[in-house]
C-alpha positions in Angstrom: 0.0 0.0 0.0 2.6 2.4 0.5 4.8 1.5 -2.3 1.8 2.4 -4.7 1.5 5.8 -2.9 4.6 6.3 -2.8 4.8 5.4 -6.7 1.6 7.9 -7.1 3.7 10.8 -5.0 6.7 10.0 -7.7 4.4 10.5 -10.6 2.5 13.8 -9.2 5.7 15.3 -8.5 7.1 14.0 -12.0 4.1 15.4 -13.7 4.5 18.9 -11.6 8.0 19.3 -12.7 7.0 18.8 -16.4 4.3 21.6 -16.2 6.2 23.8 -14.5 9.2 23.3 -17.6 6.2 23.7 -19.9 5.0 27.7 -18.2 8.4 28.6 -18.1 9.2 27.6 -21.9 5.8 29.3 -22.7 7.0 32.3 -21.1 10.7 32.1 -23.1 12.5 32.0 -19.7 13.8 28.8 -21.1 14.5 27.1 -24.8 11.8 24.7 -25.9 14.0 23.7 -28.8 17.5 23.1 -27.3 20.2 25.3 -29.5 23.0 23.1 -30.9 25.5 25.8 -30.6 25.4 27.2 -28.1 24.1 25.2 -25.9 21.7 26.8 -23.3 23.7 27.2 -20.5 26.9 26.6 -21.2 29.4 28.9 -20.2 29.4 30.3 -22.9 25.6 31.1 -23.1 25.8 32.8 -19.8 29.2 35.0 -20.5 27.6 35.6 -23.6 24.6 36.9 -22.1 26.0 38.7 -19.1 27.7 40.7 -21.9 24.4 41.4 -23.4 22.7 42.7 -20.7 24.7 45.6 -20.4 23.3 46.8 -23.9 20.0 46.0 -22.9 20.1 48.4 -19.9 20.7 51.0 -21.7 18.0 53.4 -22.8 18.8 56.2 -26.1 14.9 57.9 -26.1 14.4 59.7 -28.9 18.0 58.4 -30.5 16.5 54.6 -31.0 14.8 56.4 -34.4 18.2 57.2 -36.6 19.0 54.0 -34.7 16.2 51.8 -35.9 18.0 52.8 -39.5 21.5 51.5 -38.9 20.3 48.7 -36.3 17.8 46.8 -39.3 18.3 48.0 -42.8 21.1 45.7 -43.8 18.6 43.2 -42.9 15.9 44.2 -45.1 15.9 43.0 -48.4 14.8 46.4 -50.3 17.4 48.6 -48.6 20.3 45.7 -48.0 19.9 44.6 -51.3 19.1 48.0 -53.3 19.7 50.9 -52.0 23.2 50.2 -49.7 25.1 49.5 -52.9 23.7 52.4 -54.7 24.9 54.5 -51.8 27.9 52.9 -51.6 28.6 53.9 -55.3 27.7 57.2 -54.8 30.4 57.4 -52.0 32.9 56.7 -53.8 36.2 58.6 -54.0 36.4 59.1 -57.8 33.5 60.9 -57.7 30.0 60.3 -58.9 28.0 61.9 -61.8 25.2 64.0 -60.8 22.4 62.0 -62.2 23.9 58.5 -60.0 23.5 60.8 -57.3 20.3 62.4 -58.0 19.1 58.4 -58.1 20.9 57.6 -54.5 19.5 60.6 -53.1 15.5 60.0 -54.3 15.7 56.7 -53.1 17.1 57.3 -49.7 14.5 59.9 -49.4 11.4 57.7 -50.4 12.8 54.4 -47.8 13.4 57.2 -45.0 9.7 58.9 -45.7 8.3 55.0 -45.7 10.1 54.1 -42.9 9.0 56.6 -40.7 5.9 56.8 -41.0 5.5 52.9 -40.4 7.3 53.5 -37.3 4.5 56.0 -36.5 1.8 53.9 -37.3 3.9 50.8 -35.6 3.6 48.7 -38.6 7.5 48.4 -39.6 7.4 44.9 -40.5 5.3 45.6 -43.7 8.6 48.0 -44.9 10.1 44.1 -45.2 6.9 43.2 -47.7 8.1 44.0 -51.2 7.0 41.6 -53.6 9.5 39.5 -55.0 9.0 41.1 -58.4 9.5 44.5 -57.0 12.9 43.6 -55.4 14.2 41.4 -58.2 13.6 44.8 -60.7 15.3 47.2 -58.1 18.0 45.6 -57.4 18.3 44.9 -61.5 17.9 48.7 -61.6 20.7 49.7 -59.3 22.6 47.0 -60.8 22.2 48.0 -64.4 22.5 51.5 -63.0 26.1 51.0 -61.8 27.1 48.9 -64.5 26.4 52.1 -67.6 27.6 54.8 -64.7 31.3 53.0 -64.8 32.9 50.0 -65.0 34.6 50.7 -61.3 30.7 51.9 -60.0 29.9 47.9 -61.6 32.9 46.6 -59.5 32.1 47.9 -56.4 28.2 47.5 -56.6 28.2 43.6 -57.6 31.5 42.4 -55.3 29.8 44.2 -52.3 26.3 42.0 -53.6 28.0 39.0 -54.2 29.5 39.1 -50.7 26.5 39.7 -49.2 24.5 37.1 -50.5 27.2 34.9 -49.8 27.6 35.9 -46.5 23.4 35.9 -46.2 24.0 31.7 -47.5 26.3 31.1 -44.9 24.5 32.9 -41.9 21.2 30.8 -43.0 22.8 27.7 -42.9 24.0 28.7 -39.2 20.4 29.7 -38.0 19.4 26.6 -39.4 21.3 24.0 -37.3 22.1 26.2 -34.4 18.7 27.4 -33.4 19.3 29.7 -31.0 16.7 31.4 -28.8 16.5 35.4 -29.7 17.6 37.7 -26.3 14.1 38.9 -26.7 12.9 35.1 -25.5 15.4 33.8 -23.8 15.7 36.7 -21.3 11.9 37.6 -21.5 11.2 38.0 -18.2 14.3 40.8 -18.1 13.7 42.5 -21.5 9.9 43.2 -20.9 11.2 45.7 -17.7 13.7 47.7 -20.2 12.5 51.4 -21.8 12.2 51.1 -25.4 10.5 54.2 -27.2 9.7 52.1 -30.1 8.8 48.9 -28.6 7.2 47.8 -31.7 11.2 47.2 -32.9 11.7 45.0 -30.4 11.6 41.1 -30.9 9.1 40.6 -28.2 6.1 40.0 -29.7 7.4 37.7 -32.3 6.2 34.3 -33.1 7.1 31.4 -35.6 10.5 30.7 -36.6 12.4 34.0 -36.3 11.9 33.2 -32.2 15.0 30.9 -32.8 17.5 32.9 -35.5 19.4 34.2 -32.9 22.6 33.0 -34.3 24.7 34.4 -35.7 23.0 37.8 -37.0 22.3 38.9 -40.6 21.8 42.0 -39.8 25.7 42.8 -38.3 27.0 40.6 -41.2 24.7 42.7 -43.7 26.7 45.5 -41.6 29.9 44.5 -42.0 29.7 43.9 -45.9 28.8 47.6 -46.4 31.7 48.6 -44.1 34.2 46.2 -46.2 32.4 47.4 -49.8 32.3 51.1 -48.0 36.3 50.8 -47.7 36.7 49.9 -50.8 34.7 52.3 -52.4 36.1 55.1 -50.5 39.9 53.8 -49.0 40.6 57.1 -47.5 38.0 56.5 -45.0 39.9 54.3 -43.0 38.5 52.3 -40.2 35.4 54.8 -39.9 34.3 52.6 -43.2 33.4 49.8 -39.8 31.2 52.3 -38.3 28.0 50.9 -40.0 28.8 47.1 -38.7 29.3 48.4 -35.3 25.9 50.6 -35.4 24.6 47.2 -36.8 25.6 45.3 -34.2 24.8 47.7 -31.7 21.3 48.0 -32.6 20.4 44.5 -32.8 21.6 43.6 -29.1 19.3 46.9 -28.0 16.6 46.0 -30.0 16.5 42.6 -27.9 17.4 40.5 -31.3 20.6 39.3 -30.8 23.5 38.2 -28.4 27.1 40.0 -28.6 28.0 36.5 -29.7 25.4 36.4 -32.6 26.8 39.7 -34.0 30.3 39.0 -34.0 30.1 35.7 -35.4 28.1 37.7 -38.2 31.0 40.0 -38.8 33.3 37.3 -39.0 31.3 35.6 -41.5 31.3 38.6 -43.7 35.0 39.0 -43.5 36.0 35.8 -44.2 33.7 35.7 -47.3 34.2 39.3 -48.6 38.5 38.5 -48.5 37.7 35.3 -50.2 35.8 37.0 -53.1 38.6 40.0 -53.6 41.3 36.8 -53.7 39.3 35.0 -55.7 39.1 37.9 -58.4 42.5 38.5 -58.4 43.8 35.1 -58.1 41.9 34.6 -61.8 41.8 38.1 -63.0 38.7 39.3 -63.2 36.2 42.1 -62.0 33.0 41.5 -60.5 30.1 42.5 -62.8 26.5 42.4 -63.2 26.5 38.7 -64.6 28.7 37.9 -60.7 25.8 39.6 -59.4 22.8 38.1 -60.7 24.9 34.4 -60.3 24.8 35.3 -57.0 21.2 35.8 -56.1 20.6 32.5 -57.9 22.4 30.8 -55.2 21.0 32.8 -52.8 17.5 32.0 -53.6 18.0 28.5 -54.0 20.0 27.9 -51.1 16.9 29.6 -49.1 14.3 27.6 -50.7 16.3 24.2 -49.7 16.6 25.5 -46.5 12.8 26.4 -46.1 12.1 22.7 -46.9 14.1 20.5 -44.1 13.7 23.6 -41.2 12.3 21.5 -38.0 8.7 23.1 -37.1 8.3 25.9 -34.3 7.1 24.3 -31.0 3.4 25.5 -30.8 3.7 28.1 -28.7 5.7 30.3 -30.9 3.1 29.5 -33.6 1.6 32.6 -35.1 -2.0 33.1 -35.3 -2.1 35.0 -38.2 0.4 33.9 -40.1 3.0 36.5 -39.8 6.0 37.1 -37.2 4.5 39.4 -35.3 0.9 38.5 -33.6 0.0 41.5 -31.1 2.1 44.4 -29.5 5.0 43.6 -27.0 
């Protein structure tokens, strides 16, 4: 008789512990789909995000808006993509024909009016919704642009694309076998007591599968390209060219996206595959062009579409409701 309520005792207490796991995974204090790399809490997890904490206690005000700019749009497809190479080639030291510029300067001026104004309304995420057709013909556009203004405008434009997409393949491939919880889950029960004027920026009311692309970060990769493609563009600069990958970098660990880890991994990555392009082009004498650059988002999109088909699915309490990545205000 008092084995079996002994045995009973065993099995509340069994059953207690695994609800209690369950509330606490719902509530993204802990990872309901253990990250291969890595691993929740290894030393390595926690130094990492001891580290991060002292971003997140920060608070800018009114300096998180020019921040929201640098800290997500090498990220976003339409400005990472487009306009940050056109930019770049209107930087450049040789000097850039008034009508390239007039270009760069109307399209900045168009993605800062749009983005803004989202950010008032707090609907951001649709700035990421450009058809597929509409981002296939503006990057054509900048591409074809850079490739009539001069052959070094063609140079720069497609070797900083190419790099990125590579870099982009790379980074995928990492998200998709490390899965690693985003700051914004992991250390929910911290993040929802920090100050964030635009809260709507923040990662906490994300759902579905960007809960666990924590690592490493596209965004500080995206960065780092355009500070690599920046130098090159404009070699007097110097290191200020790695400005933009640190304001990267710096925004995502605010914005409750990413660990210190995440983003410097992300750099690295674009490094590495940046010098391995410039090497490659002069190890075979050639310049990048708009043929490089088009080969390049082939791969790109393919690689992503492969990926898209073997992802594991999210545990069902980071399913979204409606579909998107985002399901109600933080």
């Amino acid at each position: 008789m008092s084995t079996r309520k002994s045995s009973r005792r065993t099995g509340s207490n069994a059953s207690g512990r695994e609800k209690q796991q369950q509330e606490s995974s719902s509530d993204g204090d802990e990872d309901p789909l253990p990250s291969m790399f890595p691993p929740l809490g290894s030393y390595l997890d926690l130094v990492d995000k001891s580290l991060t904490r002292l971003v997140h206690r920060l608070s800018l005000g009114i300096l998180e808006y020019p921040l929201s700019v640098i800290g997500s749009w090498f990220g976003i497809p339409m400005t990472s993509m487009a306009l940050v190479p056109l930019l770049i080639v209107c930087a450049m030291e040789e000097g850039t024909e008034v009508w390239m510029l007039s270009f760069g300067g109307f399209f900045s001026a168009v993605c800062l009016v749009a983005w803004f104004y989202l950010l008032a309304k707090e609907k951001q995420e649709k700035f990421y919704s450009v058809s597929k057709t509409m981002l296939f013909l503006l990057i054509l556009l900048v591409q074809v642009s850079c490739h009539y203004h001069s052959r070094r405008s063609s140079e720069v434009a497609s070797l900083y694309l190419c790099s990125y997409f590579l870099t982009q393949v790379w980074v995928l491939l990492l998200k998709f076998l490390c899965r690693r919880m985003r700051p914004a889950h992991a250390l929910h029960s911290e993040c929802i007591t920090r100050t964030r004027r635009l809260k709507r920026m923040t990662f906490l009311g994300t759902k579905g599968y960007t809960v666990f692309e924590s690592f490493p970060s596209g965004d500080a990769a995206g960065g780092m390209v355009a500070s690599l493609a920046l130098k090159n563009a404009y070699p007097s600069l110097g290191n200020l060219g790695y400005l933009l990958a640190l304001g990267a970098s710096f925004g995502r660990m605010y914005f409750f996206a990413h660990h210190i880890f995440d983003v410097t991994v992300g750099c690295l990555i674009a490094i590495m595959c940046t010098v391995a392009l410039e090497r490659l082009g002069r190890a075979h004498e050639f310049q990048f062009g708009l043929g490089q650059a088009v080969a390049g988002m082939v791969l790109f999109i393919g690689c992503y579409k492969q990926l898209l088909k073997v992802r594991k699915p999210v545990p069902r309490q980071f399913k979204s409701k409606s579909g998107g990545w985002i399901d109600n205000d933080p």
